[in-house]
C-alpha positions in Angstrom: 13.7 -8.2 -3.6 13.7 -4.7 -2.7 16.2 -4.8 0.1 19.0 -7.3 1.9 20.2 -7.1 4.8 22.8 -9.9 7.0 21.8 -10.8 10.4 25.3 -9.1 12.4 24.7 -12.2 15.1 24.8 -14.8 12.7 26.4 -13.7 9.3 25.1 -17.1 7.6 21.3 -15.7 7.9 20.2 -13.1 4.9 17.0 -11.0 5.0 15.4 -10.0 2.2 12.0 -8.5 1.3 9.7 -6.8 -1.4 6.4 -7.6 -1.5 7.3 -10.6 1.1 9.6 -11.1 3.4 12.1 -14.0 3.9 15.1 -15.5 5.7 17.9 -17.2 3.7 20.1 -19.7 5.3 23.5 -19.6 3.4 24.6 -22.6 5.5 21.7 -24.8 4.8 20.4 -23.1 1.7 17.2 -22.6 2.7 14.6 -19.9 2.3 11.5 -19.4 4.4 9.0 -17.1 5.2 9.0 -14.4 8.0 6.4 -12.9 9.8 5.2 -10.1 7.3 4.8 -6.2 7.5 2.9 -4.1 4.6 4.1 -4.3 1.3 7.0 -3.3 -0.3 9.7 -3.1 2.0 12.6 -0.9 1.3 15.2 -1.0 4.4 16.0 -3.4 6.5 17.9 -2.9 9.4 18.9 -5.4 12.4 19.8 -3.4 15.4 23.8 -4.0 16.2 23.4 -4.3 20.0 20.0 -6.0 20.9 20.4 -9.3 19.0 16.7 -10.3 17.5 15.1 -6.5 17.3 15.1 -5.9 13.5 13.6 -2.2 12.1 11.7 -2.3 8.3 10.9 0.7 6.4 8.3 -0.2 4.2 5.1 1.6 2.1 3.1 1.1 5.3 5.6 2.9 7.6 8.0 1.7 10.1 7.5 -1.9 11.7 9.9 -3.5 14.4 10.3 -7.0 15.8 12.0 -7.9 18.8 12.1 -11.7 18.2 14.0 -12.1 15.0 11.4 -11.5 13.1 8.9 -13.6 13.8 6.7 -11.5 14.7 6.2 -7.0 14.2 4.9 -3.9 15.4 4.0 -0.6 13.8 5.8 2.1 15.3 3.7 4.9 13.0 2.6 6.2 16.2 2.6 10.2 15.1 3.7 9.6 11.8 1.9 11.0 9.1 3.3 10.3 5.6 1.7 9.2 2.5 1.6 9.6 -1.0 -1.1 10.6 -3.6 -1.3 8.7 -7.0 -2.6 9.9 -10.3 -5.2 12.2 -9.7 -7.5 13.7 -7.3 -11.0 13.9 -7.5 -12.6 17.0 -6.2 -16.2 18.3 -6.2 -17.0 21.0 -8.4 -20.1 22.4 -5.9 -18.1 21.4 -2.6 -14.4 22.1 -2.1 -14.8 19.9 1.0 -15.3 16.5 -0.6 -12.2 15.0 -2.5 -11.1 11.7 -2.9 -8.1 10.4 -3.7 -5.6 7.0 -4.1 -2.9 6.3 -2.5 0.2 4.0 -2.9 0.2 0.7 -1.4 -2.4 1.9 0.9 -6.2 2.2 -1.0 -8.0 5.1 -1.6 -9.9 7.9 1.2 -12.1 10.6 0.8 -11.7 14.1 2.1 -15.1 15.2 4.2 -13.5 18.6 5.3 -12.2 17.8 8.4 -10.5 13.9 7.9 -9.5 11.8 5.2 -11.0 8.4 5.8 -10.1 5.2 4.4 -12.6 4.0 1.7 -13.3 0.4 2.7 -14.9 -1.4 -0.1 -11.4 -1.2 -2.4 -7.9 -1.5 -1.5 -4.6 -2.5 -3.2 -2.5 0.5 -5.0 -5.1 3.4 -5.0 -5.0 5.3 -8.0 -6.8 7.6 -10.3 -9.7 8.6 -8.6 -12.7 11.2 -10.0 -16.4 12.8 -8.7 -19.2 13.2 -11.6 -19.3 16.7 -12.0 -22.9 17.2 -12.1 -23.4 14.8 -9.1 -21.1 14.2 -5.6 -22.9 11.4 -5.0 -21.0 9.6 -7.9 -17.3 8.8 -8.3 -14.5 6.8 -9.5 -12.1 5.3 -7.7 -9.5 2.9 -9.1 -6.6 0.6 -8.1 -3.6 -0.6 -9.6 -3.7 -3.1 -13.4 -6.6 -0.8 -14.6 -9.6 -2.4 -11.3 -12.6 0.4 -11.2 -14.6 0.6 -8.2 -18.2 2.6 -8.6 -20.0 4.6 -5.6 -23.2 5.7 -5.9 -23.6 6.9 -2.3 -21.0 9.5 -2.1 -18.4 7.0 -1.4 -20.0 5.1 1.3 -20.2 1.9 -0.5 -19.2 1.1 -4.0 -18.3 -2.1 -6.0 -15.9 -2.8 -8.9 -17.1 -2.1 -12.4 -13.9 -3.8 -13.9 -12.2 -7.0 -13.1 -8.1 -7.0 -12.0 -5.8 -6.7 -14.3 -2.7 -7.4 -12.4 -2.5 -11.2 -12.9 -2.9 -11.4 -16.8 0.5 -10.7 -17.8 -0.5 -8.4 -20.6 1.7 -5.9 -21.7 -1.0 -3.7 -22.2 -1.8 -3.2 -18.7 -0.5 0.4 -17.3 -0.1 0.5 -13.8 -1.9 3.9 -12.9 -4.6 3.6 -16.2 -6.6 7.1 -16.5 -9.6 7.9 -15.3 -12.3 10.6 -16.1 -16.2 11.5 -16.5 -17.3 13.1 -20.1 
């Protein structure tokens, strides 16, 4: 678990989280799943005065529930925070095209005026690359080493490698590198 935190209106409940989120009875020893937010939650926080309204930080932004956790909402509204993995591929004839990874939260492309989300990968984006003697091709990759191919200037694309993330082999970097020769 990334995080623990103890329910202040009954100090027998536990929260924890990571990747998913549960509840831990200390009375009855029991764990069970919650109602889940984005991955990898860092902070949990139950709110001292409004019994059942909890607050999670996590690599998707800032989620609350007002029923215990059952149940949450993004409050991003206005927030705009990410982070950039690895590196970022850039045209060489068009400084408005880039594309890039990000963590937790797939990869998007750069069209000069918005980043959109690229919707035919996902996961961890990573290392991400454009052919230099064509924008119509690039690179994009995900987390345990997955390569995604576009054609089409990143309107469509399909994975080149299979996922790594599952194998248990040591030599599996998270963020592998990426480049056209």
């Amino acid at each position: 678990a990334h995080t623990v935190a103890i329910n202040p209106f009954a100090t027998d409940s536990i929260m924890f989280a990571g990747v998913g989120w549960y509840r831990y009875r200390v009375s009855t020893t029991t764990k069970t799943t919650v109602g889940s937010v984005h991955a990898d939650v860092h902070d949990i926080k139950f709110d001292p005065v409004n019994r059942g309204r909890i607050y999670v930080c996590c690599d998707g932004g800032i989620y609350k529930s007002t029923n215990g956790g059952s149940s949450f909402t993004p409050i991003n509204s206005g927030l705009n925070a990410t982070q950039f993995y690895a590196s970022l591929g850039v045209s060489k004839t068009n400084p408005n095209q880039m594309i890039g990874g990000l963590q937790d939260n797939g990869q998007v492309l750069y069209n000069g005026t918005s980043w959109n989300q690229v919707s035919w990968a996902g996961g961890d984006g990573t290392a991400c690359a454009i052919d230099p003697s064509n924008d119509q091709k690039m690179l994009i990759s995900r987390d345990a080493k997955q390569v995604y191919r576009s054609t089409n200037g990143g309107v469509s694309g399909g994975a080149v490698t299979s996922y790594w993330g599952f194998v248990a082999d040591s030599r599996t970097a998270f963020v592998a590198p990426l480049a056209y020769s």
